[in-house]
C-alpha positions as CSV (number, residue, x, y, z in Angstrom):
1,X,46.9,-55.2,36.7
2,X,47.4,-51.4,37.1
3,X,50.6,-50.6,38.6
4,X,50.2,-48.8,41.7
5,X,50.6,-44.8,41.5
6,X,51.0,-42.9,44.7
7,X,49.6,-39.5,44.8
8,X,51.8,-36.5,44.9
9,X,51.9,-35.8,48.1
10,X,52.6,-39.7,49.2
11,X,54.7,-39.6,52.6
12,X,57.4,-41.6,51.0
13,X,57.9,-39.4,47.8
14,X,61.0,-37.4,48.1
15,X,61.2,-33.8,47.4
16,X,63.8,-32.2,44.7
17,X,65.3,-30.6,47.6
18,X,65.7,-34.0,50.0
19,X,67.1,-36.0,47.4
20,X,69.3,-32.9,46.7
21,X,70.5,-33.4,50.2
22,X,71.1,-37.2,49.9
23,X,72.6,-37.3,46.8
24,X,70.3,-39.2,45.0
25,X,68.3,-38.7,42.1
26,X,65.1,-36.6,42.7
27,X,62.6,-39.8,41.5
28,X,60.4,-41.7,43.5
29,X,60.2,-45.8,43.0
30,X,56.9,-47.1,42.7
31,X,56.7,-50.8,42.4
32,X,58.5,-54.1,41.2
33,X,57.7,-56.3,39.1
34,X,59.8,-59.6,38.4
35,X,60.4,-61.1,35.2
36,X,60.2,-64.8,35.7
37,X,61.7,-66.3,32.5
38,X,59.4,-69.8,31.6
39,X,59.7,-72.2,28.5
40,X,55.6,-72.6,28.0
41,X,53.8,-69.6,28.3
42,X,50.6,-71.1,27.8
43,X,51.6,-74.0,30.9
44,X,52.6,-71.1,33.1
45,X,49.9,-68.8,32.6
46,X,47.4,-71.7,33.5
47,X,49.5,-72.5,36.6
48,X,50.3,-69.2,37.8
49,X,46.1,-68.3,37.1
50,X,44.4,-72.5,38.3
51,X,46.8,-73.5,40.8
52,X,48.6,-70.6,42.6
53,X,45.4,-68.2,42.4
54,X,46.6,-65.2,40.2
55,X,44.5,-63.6,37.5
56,X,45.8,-62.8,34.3
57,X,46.3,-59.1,33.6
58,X,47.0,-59.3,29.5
59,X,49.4,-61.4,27.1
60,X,51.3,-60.1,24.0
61,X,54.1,-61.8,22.0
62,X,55.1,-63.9,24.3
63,X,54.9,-61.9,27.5
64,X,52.0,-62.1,30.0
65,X,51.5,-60.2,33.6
66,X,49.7,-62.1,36.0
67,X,48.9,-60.4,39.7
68,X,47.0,-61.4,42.8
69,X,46.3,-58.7,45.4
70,X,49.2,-56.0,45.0
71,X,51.6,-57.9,43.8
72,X,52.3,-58.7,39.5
73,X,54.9,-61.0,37.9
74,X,55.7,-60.8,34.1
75,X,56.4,-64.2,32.9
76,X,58.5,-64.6,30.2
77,X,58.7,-67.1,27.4
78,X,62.4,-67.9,26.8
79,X,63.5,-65.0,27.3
80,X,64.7,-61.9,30.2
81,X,66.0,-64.0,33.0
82,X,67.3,-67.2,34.2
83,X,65.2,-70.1,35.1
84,X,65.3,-70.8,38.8
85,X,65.2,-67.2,39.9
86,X,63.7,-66.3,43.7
87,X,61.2,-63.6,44.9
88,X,60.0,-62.8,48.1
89,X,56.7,-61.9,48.5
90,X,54.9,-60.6,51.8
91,X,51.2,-62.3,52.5
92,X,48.4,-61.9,54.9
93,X,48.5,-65.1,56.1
94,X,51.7,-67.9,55.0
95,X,49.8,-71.1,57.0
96,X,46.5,-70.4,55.0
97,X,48.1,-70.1,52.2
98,X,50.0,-73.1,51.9
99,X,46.8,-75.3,52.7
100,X,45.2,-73.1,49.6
101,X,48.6,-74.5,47.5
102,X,48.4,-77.9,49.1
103,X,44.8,-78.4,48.3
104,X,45.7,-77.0,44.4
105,X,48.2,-79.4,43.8
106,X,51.3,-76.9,43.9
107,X,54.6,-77.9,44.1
108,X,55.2,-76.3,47.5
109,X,59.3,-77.2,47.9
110,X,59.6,-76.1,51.7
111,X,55.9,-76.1,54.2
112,X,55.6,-73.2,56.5
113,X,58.3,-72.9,58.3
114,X,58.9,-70.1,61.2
115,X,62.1,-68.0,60.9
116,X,62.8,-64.4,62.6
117,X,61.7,-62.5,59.6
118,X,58.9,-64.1,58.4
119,X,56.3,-68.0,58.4
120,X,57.7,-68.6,55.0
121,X,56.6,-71.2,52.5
122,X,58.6,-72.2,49.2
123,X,56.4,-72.3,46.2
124,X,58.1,-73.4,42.5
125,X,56.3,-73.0,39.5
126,X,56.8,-75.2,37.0
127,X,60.1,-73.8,35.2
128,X,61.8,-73.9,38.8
129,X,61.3,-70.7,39.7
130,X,61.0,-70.1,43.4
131,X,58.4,-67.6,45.4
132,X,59.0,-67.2,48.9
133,X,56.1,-66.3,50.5
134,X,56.1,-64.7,54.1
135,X,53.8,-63.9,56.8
136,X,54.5,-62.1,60.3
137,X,56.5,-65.1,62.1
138,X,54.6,-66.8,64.9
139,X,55.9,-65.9,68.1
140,X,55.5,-69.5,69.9
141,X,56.6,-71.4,67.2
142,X,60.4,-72.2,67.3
143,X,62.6,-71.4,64.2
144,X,62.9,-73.8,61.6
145,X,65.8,-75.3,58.8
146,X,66.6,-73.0,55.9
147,X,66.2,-74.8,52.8
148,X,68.7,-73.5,50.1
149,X,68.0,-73.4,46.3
150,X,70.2,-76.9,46.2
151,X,67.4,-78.4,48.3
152,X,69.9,-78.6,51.0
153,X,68.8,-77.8,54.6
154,X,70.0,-75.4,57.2
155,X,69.5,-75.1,60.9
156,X,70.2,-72.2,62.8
157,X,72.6,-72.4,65.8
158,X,72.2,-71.6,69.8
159,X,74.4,-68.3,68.7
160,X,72.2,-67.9,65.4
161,X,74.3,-68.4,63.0
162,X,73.3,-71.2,59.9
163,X,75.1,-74.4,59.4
164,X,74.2,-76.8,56.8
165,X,72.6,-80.2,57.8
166,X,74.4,-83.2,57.4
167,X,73.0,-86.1,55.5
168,X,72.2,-87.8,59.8
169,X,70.1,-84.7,60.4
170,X,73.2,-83.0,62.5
171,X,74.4,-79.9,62.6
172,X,77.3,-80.0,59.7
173,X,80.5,-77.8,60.3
């Protein structure tokens, strides 16, 4: 995968003299790119390209990048990172999606579930790493538990804030 270059004149690039005005450096940011740190290259590769529908971009000393639309990860063999590390990633369409993983054989840890920001799915691959993958939330759907990286659920309260779910399915204080 090619990263992403905006041109020049991209609305979002900053000029020398409106970063000079906000204090910040006069550079524009591009793109991300997590590193997800994994013990089997090979095992992840073939994960990350059979089951969750990524292509791989290119592999060297025990490095690869693997993308699908816009988005790339770098998967890492033993190294750069912490197993069990999150991303959030934006998608057309988060119910489709999980009956694309479901039908694959992913390990999907949490099913579509609708919260104010976002229907969000939980995806691990298979070093426990975590992508949270988010559509537009649906509007007549109400909002779901939160499920933490513990595996412990939370519900959302009449005043919206999060309490964690005791082990009867109430509310926990």
């Amino acid at each position: 995968m090619e990263m992403p270059r905006p041109s020049p004149d991209h609305p979002k690039r900053a000029t020398v003299s409106q970063a000079d005005r906000d204090g910040r450096a006069s550079t524009h940011f591009e793109t991300v790119c997590p590193i997800f740190r994994v013990q089997d290259l090979a095992a992840s590769i073939d994960y990350y390209v059979r089951t969750l529908g990524f292509s791989l971009d290119w592999q060297q000393d025990g490095v690869a990048s693997v993308s699908r639309d816009d988005t790339g990860l770098f998967l890492c063999q033993g190294d750069q990172g912490n197993p069990g590390a999150w991303v959030w990633i934006g998608v057309g369409d988060a119910q489709a999606l999980y009956e694309e993983y479901r039908a694959a054989g992913a390990t999907v840890r949490h099913p579509p579930t609708n919260f104010d920001w976002a229907l969000e799915i939980q995806v691990e691959d298979l070093d426990g790493n975590v992508l949270r993958l988010g559509s537009a939330p649906l509007p007549d759907r109400d909002f779901g538990p939160w499920l933490d990286m513990r595996g412990n659920k939370w519900v959302q309260g009449p005043d919206g804030s999060w309490a964690q779910e005791s082990a009867d399915g109430q509310e926990g204080k």
